[in-house]
C-alpha positions as CSV (number, residue, x, y, z in Angstrom):
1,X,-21.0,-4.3,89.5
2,X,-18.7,-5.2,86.4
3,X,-19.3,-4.0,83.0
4,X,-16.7,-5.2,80.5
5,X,-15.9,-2.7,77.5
6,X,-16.6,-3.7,74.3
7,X,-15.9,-0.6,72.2
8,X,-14.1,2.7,72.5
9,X,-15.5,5.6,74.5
10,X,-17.0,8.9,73.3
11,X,-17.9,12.7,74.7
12,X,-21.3,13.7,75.1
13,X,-23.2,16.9,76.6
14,X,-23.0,15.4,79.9
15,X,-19.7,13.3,79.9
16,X,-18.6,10.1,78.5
17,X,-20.4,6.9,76.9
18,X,-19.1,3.6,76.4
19,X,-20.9,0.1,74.9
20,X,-19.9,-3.2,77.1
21,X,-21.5,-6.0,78.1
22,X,-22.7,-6.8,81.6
23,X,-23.2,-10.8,82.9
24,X,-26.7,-11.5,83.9
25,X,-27.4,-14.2,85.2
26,X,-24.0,-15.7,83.7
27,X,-25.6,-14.2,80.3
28,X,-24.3,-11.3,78.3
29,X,-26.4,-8.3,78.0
30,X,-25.3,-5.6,75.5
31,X,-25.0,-1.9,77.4
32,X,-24.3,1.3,77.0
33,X,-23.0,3.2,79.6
34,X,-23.1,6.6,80.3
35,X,-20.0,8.2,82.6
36,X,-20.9,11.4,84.5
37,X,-17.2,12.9,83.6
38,X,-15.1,12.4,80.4
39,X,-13.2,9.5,80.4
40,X,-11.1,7.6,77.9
41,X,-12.4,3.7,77.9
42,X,-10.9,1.2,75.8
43,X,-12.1,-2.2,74.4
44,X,-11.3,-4.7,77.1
45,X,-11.3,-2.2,80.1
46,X,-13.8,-3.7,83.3
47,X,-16.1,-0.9,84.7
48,X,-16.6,-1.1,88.7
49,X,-18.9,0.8,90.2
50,X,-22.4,1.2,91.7
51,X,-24.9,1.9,88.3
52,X,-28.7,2.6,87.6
53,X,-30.1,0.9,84.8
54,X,-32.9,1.5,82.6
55,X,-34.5,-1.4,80.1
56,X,-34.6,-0.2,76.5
57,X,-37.4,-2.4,75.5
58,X,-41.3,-1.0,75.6
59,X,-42.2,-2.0,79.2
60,X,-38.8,-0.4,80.4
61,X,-38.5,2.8,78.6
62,X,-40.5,6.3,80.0
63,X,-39.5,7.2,76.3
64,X,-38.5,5.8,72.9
65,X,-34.9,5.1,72.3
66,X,-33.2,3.9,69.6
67,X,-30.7,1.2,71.0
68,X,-33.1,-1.7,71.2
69,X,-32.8,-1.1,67.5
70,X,-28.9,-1.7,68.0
71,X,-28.8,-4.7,70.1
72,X,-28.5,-2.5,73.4
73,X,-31.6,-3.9,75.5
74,X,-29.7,-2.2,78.8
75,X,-28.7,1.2,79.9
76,X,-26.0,1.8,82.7
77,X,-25.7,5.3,84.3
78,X,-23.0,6.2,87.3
79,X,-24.1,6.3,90.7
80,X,-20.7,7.0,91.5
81,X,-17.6,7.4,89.8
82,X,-16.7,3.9,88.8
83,X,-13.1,2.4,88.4
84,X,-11.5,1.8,85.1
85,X,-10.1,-0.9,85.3
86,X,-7.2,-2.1,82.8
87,X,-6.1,-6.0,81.6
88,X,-2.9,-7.0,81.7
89,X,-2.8,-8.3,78.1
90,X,-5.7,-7.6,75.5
91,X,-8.2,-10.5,75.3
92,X,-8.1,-11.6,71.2
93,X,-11.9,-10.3,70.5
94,X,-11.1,-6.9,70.9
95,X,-8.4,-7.2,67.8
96,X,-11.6,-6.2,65.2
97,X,-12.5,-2.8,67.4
98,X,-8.6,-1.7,67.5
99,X,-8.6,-2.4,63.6
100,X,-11.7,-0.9,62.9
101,X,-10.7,2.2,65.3
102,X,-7.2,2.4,63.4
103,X,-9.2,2.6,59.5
104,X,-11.3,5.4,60.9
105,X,-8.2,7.2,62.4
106,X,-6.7,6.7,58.5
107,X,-9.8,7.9,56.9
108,X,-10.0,11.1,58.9
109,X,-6.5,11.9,58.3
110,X,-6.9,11.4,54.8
111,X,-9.5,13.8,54.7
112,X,-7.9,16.4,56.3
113,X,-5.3,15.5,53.8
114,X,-7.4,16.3,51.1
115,X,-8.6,20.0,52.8
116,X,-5.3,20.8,53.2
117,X,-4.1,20.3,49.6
118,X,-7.0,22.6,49.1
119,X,-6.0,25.7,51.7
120,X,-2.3,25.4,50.7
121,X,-2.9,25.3,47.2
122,X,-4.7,28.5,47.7
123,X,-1.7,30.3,49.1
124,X,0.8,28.8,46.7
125,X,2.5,31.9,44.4
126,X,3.4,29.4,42.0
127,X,1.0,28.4,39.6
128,X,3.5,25.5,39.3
129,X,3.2,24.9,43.1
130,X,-0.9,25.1,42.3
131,X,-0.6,22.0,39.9
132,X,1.8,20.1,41.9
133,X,-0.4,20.3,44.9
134,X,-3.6,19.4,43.0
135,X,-2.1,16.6,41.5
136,X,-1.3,15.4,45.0
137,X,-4.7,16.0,46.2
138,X,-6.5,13.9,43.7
139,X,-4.3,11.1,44.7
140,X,-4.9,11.9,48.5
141,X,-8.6,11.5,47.6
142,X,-8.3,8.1,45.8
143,X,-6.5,6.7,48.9
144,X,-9.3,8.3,50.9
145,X,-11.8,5.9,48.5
146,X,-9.8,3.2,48.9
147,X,-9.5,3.0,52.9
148,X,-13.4,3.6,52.8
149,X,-13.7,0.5,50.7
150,X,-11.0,-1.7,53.3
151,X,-13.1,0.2,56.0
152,X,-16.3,-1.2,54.6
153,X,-15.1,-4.5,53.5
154,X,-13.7,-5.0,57.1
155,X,-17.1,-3.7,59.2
156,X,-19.8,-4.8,56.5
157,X,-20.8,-0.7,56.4
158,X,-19.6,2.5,54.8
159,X,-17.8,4.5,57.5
160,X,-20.0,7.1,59.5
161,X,-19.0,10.6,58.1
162,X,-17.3,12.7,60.3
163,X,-15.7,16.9,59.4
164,X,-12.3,16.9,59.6
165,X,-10.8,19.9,62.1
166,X,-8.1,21.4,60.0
167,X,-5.7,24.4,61.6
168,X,-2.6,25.5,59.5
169,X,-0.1,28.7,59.4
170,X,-1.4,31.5,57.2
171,X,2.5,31.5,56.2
172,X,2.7,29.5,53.2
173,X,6.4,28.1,53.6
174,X,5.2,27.1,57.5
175,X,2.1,25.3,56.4
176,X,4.3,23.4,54.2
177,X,6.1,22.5,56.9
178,X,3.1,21.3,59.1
179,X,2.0,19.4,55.8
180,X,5.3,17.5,55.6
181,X,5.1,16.4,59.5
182,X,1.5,15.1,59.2
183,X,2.5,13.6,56.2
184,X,5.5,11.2,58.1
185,X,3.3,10.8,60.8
186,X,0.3,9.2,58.2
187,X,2.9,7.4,56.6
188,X,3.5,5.9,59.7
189,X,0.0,5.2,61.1
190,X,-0.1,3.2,57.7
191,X,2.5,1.6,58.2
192,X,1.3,0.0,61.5
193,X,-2.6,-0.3,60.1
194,X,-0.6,-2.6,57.1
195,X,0.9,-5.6,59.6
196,X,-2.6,-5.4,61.2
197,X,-4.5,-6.3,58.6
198,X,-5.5,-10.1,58.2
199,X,-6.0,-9.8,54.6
200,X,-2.5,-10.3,52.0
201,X,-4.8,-8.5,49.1
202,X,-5.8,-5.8,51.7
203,X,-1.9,-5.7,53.3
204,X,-1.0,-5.1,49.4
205,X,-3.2,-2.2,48.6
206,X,-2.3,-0.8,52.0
207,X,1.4,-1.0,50.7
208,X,0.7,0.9,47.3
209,X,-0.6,3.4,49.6
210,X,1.6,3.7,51.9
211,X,4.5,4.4,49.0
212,X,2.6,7.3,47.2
213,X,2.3,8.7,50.7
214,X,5.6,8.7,51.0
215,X,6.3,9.8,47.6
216,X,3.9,12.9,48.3
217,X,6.1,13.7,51.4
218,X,9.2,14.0,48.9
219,X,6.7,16.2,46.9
220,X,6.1,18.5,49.4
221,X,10.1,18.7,50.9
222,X,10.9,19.6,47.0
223,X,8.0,22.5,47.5
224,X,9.3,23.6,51.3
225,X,12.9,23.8,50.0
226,X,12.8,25.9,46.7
227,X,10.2,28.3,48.9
């Protein structure tokens, strides 16, 4: 049996699950799928394997679920381990996952951009320091609001909320250090998000971004350096 991947895969309690779509018939049926280990899936992957399946709609289910609600009328679990199996080139419709995927990547960074302004702040000696950082975190938060509104204009939803994990140095001159290298590497992820995006208005509010980014990495070099 073949399911083709449709989206990214995620960890649950029990292992991995994975939307794709499964040819019935020679008709697509939407499915999730639910790995017994975790396992990293990726839009345009092919599942092979033996599976169980289990109808979502009234006659199928022993209990109410909420895909049918989603468009998922078919559930896929492992009877054995089943192959993951990679293309050789990415087929064109999974472009829109990878994009999406990337904006949510951006938005969690830029929320744990935000928390960190907020612990280093706190262990700045400098009122100066204090201000400097604050200013940089209201700016990190604006770019947060505007890659929630690309996000949104892109996937026709606000973005599902999700905690950023945050770990830093209780030193204060090494978390400026970490700050500045997650800094270069946002600036980069933007970078690359920027020539994705289909959009010339969207590519140009990307870019504003992407240079106040860059301008807070001077920001906190200045900070690391007279520490």
């Amino acid at each position: 049996m073949y399911i083709t991947v449709t989206d990214y895969s995620y960890d649950t309690n029990y292992g991995s699950a994975v939307e794709g779509v499964l040819l019935l018939d020679e008709k697509p049926v939407r499915t999730k799928v639910y790995l017994s280990e975790k396992r990293v899936a990726e839009p345009g992957d092919t599942l092979q394997g033996v599976f169980r399946f289990r109808v979502t709609t009234p006659d199928g289910a022993d209990e109410p679920t909420a895909h049918q609600g989603k468009g998922i009328f078919l559930l896929a679990y492992e009877e054995e381990t089943a192959a993951i199996q990679k293309p050789e080139s990415l087929p064109r419709w999974t472009f829109p996952v990878q994009l999406r995927q990337r904006l949510l990547a951006a938005l969690l960074r830029q929320r744990r951009a935000v928390r960190a302004c907020e612990v280093v702040a706190a262990a700045a000696p400098r009122a100066a320091d204090r201000e400097l950082i604050a200013a940089i975190r209201r700016e990190e938060r604006r770019h947060y609001y505007l890659l929630e509104g690309l996000y949104e204009e892109w996937d026709g939803v606000p973005p599902e909320y999700r905690r950023p994990a945050l770990s830093l140095p209780k030193q204060y001159r090494l978390m400026l250090q970490q700050v500045i290298c997650h800094k270069l590497d946002a600036v980069e992820e933007l970078e690359q998000l920027q020539e994705q995006l289909p959009c010339a208005r969207q590519r140009e509010w990307l870019a504003l971004v992407v240079e106040e980014q860059k301008e807070h990495a001077r920001i906190w070099a200045g900070l690391y350096d007279r520490t």
